[in-house]
VEXMARZA-982911 format. One record per residue (C-alpha): residue in three letters; x, y, z. Coordinates in steps of 0.001 Angstrom, whole numbers, plus 500000, padded with zeros to 6 digits. Example, Ala and Ser with C-alpha at 12.3 -4.5 7.8 and 13.67 -1.06 7.14 Angstrom:
! residues 2
@residuo:ALA, u:512300, v:495500, w:507800
@residuo:SER, u:513670, v:498940, w:507140
! end
This chain:
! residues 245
@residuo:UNK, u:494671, v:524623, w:471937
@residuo:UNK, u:497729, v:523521, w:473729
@residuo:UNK, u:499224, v:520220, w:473994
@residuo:UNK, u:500979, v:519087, w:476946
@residuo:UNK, u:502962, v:516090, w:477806
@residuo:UNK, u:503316, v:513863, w:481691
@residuo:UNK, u:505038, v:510976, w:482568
@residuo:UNK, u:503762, v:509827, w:486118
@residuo:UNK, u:505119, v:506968, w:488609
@residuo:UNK, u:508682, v:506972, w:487696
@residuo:UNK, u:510890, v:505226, w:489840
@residuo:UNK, u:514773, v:505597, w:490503
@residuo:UNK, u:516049, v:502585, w:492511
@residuo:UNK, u:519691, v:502875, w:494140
@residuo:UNK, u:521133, v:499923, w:496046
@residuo:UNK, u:524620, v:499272, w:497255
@residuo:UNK, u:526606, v:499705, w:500474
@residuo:UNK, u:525112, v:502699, w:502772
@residuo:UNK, u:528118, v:504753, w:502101
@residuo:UNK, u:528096, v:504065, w:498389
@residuo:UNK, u:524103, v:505113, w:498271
@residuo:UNK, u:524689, v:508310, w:500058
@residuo:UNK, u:527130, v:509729, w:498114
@residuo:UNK, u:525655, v:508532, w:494464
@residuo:UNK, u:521791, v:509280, w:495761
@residuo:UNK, u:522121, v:512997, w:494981
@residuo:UNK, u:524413, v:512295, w:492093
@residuo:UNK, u:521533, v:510015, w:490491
@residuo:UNK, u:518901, v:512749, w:491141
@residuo:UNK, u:520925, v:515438, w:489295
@residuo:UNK, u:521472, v:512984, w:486673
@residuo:UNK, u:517536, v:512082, w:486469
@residuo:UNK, u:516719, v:515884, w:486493
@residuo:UNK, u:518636, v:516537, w:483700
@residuo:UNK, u:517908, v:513993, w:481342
@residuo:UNK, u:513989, v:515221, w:482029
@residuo:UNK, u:515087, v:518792, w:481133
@residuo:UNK, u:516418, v:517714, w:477840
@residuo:UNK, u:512957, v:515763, w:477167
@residuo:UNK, u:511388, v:519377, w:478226
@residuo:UNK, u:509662, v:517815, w:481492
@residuo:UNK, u:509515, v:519358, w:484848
@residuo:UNK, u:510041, v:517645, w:487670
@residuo:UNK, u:507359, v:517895, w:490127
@residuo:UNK, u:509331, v:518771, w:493315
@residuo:UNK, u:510025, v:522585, w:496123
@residuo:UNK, u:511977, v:525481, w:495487
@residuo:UNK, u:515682, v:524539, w:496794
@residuo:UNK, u:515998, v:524114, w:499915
@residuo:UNK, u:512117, v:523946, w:500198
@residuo:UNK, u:510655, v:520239, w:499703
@residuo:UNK, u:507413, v:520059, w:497772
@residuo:UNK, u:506037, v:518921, w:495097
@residuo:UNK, u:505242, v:515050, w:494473
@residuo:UNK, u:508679, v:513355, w:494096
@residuo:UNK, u:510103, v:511712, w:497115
@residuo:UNK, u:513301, v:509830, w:498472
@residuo:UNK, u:512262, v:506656, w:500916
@residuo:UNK, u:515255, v:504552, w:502085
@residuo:UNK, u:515527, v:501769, w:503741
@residuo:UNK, u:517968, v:502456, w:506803
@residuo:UNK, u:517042, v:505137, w:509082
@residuo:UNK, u:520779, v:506168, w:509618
@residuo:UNK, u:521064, v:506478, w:505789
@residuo:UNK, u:517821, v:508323, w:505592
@residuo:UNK, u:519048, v:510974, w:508137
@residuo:UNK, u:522550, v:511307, w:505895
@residuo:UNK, u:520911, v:511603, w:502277
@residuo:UNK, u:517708, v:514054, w:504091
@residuo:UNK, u:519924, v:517469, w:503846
@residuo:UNK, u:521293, v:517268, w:500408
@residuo:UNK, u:518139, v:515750, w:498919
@residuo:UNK, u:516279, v:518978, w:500810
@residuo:UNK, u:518596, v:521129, w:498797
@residuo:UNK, u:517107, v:519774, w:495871
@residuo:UNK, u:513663, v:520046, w:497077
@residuo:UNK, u:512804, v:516595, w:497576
@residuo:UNK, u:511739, v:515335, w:500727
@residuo:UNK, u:512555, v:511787, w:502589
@residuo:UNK, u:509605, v:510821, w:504158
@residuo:UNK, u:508677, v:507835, w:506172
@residuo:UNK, u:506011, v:506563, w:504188
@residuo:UNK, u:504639, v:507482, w:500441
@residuo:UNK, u:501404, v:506949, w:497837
@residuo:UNK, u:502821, v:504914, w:495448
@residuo:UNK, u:500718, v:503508, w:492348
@residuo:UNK, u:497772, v:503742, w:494774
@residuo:UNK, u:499206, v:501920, w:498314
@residuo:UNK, u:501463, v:503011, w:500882
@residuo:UNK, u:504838, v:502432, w:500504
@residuo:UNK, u:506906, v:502109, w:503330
@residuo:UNK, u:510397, v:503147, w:503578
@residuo:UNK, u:512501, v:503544, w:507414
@residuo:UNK, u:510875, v:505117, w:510142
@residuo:UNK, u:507596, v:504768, w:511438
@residuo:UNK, u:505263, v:502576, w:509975
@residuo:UNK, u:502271, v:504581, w:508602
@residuo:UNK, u:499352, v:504132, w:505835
@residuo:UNK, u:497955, v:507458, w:505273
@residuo:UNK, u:496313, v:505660, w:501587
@residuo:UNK, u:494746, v:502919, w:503543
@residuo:UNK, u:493327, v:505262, w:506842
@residuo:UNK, u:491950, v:507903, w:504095
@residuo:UNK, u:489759, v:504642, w:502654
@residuo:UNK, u:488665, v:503258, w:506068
@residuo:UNK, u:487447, v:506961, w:506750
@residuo:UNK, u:485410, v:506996, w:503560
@residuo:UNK, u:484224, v:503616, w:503523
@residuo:UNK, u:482653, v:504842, w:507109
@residuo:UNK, u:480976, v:507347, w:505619
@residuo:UNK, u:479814, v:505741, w:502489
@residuo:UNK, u:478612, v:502799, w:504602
@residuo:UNK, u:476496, v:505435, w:506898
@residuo:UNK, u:475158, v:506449, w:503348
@residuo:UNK, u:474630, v:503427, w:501991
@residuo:UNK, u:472479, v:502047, w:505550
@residuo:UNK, u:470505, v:505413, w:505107
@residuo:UNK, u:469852, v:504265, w:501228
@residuo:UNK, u:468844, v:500592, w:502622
@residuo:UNK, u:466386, v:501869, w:505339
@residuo:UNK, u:464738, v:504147, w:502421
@residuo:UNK, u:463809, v:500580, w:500419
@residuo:UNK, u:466946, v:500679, w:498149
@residuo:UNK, u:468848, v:497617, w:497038
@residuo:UNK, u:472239, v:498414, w:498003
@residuo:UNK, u:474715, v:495063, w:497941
@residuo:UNK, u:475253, v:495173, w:494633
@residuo:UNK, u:477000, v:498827, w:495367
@residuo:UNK, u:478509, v:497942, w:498063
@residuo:UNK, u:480314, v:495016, w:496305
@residuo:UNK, u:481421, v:496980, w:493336
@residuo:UNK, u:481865, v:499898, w:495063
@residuo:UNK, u:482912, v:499940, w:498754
@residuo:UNK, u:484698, v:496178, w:498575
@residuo:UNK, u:487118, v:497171, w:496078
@residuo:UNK, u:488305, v:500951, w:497521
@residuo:UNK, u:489040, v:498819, w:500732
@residuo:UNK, u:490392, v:495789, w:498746
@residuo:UNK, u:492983, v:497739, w:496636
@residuo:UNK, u:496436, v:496676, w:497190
@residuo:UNK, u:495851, v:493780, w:499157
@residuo:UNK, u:498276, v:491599, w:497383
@residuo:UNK, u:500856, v:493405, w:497742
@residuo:UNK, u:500175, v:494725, w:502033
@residuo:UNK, u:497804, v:492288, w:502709
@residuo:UNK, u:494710, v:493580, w:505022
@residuo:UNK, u:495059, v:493321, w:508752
@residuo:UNK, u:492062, v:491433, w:510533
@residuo:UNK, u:490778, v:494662, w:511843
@residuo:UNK, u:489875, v:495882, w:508283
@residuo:UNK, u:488600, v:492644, w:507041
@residuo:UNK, u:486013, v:492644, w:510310
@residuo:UNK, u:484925, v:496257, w:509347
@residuo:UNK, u:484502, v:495261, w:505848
@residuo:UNK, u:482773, v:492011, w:506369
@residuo:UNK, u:480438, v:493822, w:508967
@residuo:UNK, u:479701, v:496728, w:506074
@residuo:UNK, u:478825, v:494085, w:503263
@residuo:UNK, u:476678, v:492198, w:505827
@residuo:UNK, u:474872, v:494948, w:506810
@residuo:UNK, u:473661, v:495408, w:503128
@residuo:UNK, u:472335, v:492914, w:502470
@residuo:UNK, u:468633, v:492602, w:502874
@residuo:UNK, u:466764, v:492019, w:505861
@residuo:UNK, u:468239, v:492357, w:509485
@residuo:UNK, u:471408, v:492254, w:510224
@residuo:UNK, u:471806, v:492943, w:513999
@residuo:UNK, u:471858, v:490018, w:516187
@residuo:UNK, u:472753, v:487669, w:513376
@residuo:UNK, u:475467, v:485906, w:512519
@residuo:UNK, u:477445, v:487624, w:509502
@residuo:UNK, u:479727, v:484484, w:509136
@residuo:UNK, u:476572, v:482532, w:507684
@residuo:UNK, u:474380, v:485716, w:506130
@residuo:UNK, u:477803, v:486577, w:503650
@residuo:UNK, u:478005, v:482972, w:502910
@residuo:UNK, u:474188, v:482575, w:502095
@residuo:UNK, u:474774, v:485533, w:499300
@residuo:UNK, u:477913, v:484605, w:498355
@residuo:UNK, u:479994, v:488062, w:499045
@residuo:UNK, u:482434, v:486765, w:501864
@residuo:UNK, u:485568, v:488888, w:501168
@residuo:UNK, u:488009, v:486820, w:503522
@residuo:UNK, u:488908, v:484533, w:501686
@residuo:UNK, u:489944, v:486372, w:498772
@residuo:UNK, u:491771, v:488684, w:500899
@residuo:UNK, u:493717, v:485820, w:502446
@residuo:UNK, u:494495, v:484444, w:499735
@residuo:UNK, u:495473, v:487251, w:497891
@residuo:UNK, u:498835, v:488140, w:499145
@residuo:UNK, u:499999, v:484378, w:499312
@residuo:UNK, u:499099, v:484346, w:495185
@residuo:UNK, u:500897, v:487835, w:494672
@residuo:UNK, u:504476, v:486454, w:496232
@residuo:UNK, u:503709, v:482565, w:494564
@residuo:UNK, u:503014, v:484671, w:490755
@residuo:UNK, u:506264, v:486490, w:491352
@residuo:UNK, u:508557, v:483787, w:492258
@residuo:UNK, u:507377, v:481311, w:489689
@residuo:UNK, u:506900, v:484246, w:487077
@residuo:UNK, u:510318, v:485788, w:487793
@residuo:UNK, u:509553, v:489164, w:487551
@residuo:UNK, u:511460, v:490083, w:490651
@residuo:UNK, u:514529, v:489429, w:490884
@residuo:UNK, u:515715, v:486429, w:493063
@residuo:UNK, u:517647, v:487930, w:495639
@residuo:UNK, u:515364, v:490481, w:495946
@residuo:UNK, u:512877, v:488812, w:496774
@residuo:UNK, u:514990, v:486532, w:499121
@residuo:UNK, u:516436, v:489348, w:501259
@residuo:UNK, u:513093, v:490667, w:501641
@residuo:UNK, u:511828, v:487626, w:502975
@residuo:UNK, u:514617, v:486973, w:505426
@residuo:UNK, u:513772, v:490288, w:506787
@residuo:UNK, u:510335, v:490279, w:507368
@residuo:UNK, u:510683, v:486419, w:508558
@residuo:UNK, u:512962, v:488197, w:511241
@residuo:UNK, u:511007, v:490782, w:512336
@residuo:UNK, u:507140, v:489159, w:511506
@residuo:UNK, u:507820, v:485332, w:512071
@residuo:UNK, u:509564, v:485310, w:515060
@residuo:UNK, u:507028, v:488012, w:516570
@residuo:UNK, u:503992, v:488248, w:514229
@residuo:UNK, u:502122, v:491605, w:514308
@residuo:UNK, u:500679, v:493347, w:511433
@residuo:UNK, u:502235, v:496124, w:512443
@residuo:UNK, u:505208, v:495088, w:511305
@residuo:UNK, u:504157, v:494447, w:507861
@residuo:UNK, u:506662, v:496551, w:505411
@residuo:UNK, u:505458, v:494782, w:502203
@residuo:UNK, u:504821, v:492006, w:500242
@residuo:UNK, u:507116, v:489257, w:502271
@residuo:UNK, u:505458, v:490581, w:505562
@residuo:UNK, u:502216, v:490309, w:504301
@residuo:UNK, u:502451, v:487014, w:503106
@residuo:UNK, u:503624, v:485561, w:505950
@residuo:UNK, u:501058, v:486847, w:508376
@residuo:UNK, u:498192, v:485637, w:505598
@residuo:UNK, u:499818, v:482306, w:506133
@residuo:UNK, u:499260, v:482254, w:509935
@residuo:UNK, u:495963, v:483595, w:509340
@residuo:UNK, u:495174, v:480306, w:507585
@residuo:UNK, u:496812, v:478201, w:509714
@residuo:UNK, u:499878, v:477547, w:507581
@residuo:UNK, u:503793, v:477276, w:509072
! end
């Protein structure tokens, strides 16, 4: 028997000036590699010159992010636009995409084909689709929020099973008879997230407040989903949702 030792979801945060990032970015990097060669851990990441592997650089300027791309590459890391982290997408500059989120709105399609095909056969199926489907669609949501989009698609999927007929009737009323209305937990959600970390402190201050400024820029003054980058984006556009200002 062997034993074998892995240390997943570390992190490496550099802030500063753009010109002061993209000279000290690499230099961190070598400095991080090292120290995990002396513990005797590999760093998952491509041949030089060859990106691969599961470590990754996001920034949060796209000029930067086009400086810091070729030496990072060296190193085999990429510097993609978006990447998994602890579960959710996490955005960095370019365009905005959630690969996570689209993989679990293609499998709660075809688990909720599944699950219909279950219902028609006589099976009792809310109870799975509650534990099962609600939360794989759910995950995340304080911290991105859900987009009204996904909440109708996951509202419609809980609806449909729950027993009797669900076509021509008003889902609204038949998730509130049972009890299983997801909206307002998903609404909520993000608005708790941003209220737990100001009044917890476990972000710090100006973080927090430059992150807000931001996304008040670019989602409050033209408010879009699509715009979302994170926590501060998603909280505002949960606020509208509700009818808050």
């Amino acid at each position: 028997m062997s034993l074998a030792k892995f240390v997943d979801d570390v992190s490496v945060r550099v802030t500063g000036p753009r010109k002061d990032v993209e000279k000290s970015l690499p230099e961190v990097v070598d400095a991080f590699i090292e120290s995990m060669d002396q513990l005797d851990l590999e760093v998952s990441r491509g041949a030089p010159g060859e990106v691969g592997g599961k470590t990754v650089a996001l920034v949060s300027h796209p000029g930067l992010k086009d400086r810091v791309k070729p030496p990072l590459r060296r190193r085999g890391i990429d510097v993609p636009s978006c990447a998994r982290n602890l579960g959710v997408d996490f955005q960095g500059a370019g365009r905005r995409a959630r690969p996570v989120r689209a993989k679990r709105m293609r499998a709660l399609g075809w688990r909720a084909r599944k699950l219909l095909g279950l219902k028609r056969s006589g099976a009792r199926v809310l109870q799975v689709a509650k534990v099962g489907l609600k939360p794989m669609v759910t995950y995340g949501m304080r911290c991105l929020g859900l987009p009204p989009s996904i909440v109708h698609k996951l509202r419609r999927v809980i609806s449909a099973s729950l027993p009797g007929q669900h076509i021509g009737r008003s889902t609204t009323l038949r998730l509130a008879m049972y009890g299983c209305d997801p909206q307002h937990e998903i609404a909520a959600a993000p608005l708790a997230a941003w209220a737990s970390a100001v009044w917890d402190s476990s972000s710090e201050p100006e973080v927090l407040r430059l992150a807000w400024r931001r996304q008040q820029i670019a989602v409050g003054l033209a408010p879009s989903w699509s715009k979302v980058r994170g926590p501060a984006g998603a909280c505002i556009m949960s606020a509208r949702a509700i009818g808050w200002k």
